[in-house]
C-alpha positions in Angstrom: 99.7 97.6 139.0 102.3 95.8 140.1 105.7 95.1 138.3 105.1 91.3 137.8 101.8 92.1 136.4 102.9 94.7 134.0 105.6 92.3 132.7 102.6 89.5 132.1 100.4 91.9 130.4 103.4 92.9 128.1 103.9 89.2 127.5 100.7 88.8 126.5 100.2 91.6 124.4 103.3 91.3 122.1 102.8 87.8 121.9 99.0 88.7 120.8 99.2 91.0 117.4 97.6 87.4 116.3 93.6 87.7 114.6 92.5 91.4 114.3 94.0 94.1 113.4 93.6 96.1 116.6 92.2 99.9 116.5 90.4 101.4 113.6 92.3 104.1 113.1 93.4 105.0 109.6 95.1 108.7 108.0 96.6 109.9 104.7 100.4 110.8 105.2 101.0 113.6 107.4 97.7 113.2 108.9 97.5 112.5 112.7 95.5 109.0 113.5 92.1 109.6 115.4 93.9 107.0 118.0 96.9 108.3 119.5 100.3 106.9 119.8 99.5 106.6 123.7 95.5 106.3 124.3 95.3 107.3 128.1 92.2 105.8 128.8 92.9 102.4 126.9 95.3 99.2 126.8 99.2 100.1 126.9 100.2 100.6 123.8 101.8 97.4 121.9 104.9 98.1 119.4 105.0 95.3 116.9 108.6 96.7 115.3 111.1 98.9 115.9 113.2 99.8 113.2 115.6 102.5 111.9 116.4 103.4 108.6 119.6 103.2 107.3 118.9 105.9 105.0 118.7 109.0 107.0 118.7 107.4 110.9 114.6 108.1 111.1 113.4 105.7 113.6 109.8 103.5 112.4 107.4 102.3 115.0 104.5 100.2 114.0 102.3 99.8 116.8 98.4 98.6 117.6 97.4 102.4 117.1 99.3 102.5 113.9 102.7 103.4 112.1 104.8 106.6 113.2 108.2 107.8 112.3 110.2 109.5 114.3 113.0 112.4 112.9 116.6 112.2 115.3 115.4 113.9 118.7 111.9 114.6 117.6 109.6 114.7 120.5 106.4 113.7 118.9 106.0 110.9 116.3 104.3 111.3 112.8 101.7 109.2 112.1 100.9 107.7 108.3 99.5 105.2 106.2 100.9 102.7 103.6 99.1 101.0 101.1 99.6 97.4 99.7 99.1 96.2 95.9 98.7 92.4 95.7 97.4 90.5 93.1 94.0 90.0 94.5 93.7 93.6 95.4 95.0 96.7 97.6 94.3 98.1 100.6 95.7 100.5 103.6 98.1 99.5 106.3 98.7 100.8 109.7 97.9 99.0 112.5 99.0 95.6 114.0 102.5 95.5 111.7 105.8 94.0 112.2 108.4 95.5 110.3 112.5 95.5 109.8 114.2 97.9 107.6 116.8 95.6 105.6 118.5 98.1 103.5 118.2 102.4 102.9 114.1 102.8 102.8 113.4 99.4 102.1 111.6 97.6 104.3 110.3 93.5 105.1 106.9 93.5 107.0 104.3 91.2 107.7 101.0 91.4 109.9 97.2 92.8 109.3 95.8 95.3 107.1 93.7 98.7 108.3 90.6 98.1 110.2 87.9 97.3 107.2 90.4 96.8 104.4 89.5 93.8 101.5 92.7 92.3 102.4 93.3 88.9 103.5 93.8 88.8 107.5 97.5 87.7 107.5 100.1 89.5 105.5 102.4 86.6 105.2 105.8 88.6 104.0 105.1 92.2 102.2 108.2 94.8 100.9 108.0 98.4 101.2 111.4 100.2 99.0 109.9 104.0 99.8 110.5 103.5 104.0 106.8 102.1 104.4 104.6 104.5 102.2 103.9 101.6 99.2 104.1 97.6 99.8 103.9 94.6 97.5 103.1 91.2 98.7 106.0 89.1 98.3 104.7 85.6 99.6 102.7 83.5 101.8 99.4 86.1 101.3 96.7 85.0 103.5 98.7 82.1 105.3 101.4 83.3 107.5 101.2 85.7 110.1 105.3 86.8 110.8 105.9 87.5 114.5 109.5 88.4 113.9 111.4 88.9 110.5 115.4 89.1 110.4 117.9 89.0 108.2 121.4 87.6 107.6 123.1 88.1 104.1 120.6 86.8 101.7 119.0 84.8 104.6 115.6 85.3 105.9 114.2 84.5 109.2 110.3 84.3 109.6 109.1 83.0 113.4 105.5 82.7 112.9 103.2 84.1 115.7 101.7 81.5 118.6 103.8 78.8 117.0 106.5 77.3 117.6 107.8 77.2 113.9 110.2 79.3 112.2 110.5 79.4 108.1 113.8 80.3 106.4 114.3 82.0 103.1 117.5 81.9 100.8 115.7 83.7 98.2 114.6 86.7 99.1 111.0 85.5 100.9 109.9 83.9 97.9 110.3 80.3 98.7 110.7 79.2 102.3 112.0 76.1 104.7 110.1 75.3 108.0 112.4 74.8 111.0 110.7 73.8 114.9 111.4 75.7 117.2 111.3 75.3 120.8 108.5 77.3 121.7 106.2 80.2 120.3 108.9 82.8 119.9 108.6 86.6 121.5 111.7 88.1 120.0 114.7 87.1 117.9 117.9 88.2 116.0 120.1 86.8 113.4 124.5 87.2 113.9 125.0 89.5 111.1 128.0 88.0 110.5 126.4 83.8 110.2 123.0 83.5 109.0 122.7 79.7 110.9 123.3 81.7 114.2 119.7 82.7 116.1 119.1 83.6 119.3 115.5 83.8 120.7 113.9 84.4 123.8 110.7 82.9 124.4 107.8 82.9 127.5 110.2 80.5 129.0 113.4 81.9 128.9 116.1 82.1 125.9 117.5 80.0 123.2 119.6 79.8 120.4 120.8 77.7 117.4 123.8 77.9 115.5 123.2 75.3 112.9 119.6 77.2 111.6 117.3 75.6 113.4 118.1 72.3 113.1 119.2 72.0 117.0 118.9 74.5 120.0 119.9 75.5 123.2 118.4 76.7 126.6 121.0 79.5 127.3 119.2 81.6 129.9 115.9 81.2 131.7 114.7 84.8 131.7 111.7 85.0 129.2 110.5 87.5 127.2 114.0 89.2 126.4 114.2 91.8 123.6 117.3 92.0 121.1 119.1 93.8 118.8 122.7 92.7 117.0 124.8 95.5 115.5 126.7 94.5 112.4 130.5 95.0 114.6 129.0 92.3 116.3 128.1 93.6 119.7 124.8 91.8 120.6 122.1 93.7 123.0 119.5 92.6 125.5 117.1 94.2 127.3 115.2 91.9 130.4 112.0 92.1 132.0 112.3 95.4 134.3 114.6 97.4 131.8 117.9 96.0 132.6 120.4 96.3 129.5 123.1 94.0 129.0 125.9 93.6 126.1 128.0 90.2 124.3 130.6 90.3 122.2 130.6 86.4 121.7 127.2 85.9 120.7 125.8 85.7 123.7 127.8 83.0 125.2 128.5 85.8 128.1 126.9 89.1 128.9 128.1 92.2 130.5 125.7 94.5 132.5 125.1 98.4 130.8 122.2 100.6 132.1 118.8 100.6 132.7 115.7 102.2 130.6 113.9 102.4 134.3 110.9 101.0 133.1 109.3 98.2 131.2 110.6 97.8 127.8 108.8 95.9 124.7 111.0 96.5 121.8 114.7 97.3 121.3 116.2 98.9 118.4 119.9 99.9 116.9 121.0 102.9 114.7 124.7 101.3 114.3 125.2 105.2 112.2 123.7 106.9 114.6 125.5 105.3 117.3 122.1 105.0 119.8 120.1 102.8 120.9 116.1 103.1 121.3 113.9 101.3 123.5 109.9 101.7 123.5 109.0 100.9 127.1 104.6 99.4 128.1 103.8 103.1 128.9 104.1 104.3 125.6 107.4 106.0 126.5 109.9 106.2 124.3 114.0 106.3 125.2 117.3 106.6 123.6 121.0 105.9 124.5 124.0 107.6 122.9 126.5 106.0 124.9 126.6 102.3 124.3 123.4 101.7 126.9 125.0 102.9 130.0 122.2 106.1 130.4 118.8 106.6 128.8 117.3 109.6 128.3 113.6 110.3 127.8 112.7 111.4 123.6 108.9 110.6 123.8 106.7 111.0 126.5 104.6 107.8 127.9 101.1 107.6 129.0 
């Protein structure tokens, strides 16, 4: 397939962990899923989040095949199953999540349930404080389906999948403010340092606010851009193709780094650790240790 084509199909697949909850896989912890991280003879695999945990630097994957962790330089992940309490029921988690570890083990998430569960379709905003094993519904159960979820201080960010909205929470995801946004939004970060500073990439290119939503600003037409904004500051990107660049102004300007060599869907941080992680459309699965300038393979692809 060619490169152009791969880079749609991407598009379309991130933007699409929308009605179902994809495979039917489900395990107990330390159980390997019946589907595979990397299902050779179906669809690339689509990672919904990309996380690492503060706690001990173990990186989280949720993807449409389900959740995995992955130990420092581990070569295979570990798949395993959460369950969610609400208060009209519980059910299993695994598949079709997006997740974003806010503090040591605890995590925000929102999405689908397991293939079959008596849960409502959309997630709206679920917590996890044992790094994804347990989750309690915090808000918006059965009405919002979370496409991205960041954080900022005590700030919130929610951009709702295939619309172009965006809510905004000052109190903890209980209560939340609708902001428009330009357009249905692939991928977005928060400035660690100002929670009113946003910057988003759509299927038209990238934006950003600096007054939380209220306004925004075409900054760069390349779409479907992937972030991730370390708390010194140092904002990432990684284009279409696998290009990695770096700002240190909040992406007013943008210095080239390396390359992943392939097509990337998700981009991840351990500021600890000092690496960065990218999972690429073939399932692969590679990390940095020197700022971005060389990546190395940790998981194999399809």
């Amino acid at each position: 397939m060619h490169r152009l084509a791969l880079i749609a199909l991407a598009a379309t697949l991130l933007a699409g962990c929308g009605g179902d909850s994809g495979g039917t896989a489900t395990a107990t912890d330390s159980e390997e899923l019946a589907v595979p991280w990397v299902d050779p003879d179906g669809d690339p695999p689509i990672v919904g989040g990309l996380t690492v945990n503060p706690a001990d630097g173990t990186l989280l994957m949720t993807t449409n095949t389900g959740m995995f962790r992955v130990d420092q330089d581990a070569k295979k992940p570990e798949a395993f199953t959460g369950t969610l309490e609400t208060p009209d029921g519980s059910g299993k988690l695994s598949e079709a999540l997006v997740t974003r570890f806010v503090e040591p083990d605890t995590l925000l998430g929102s999405g689908h349930p397991a293939s079959g569960e008596s849960l409502p379709a959309a997630l709206g905003l679920i917590r996890s404080e044992d790094a994804g094993k347990t989750w309690t519904s915090v808000s918006e159960l059965g009405k919002s389906d979370f496409h991205a979820i960041e954080t900022s201080g005590k700030t919130i960010v929610g951009a709702l999948f295939g619309q172009a909205q965006v809510l905004v929470s000052q109190d903890d995801g209980r209560t939340w403010t609708s902001k428009a946004a330009p357009l249905p939004i692939v991928a977005m970060e928060v400035d660690p340092g100002d929670p009113d500073h946003w910057i988003a990439s759509t299927q038209s290119g990238i934006f950003f606010t600096t007054d939380g939503g209220e306004t925004w600003r075409e900054m760069d037409p390349t779409p479907n851009v992937r972030f991730a904004w370390a708390e010194r500051s140092d904002l990432y990107r990684i284009d279409p193709g696998g290009d990695l660049k770096v700002s240190s102004d909040g992406g007013e300007k943008w210095k080239a780094l390396g390359s992943t060599g392939g097509e990337p869907q998700a981009l991840a941080i351990d500021v600890d650790g000092g690496k960065l992680y990218a999972a690429l459309l073939d399932g692969t699965l590679s990390v940095s240790d020197d700022g971005g300038r060389t990546f190395t393979e940790q998981i194999a692809g399809g």
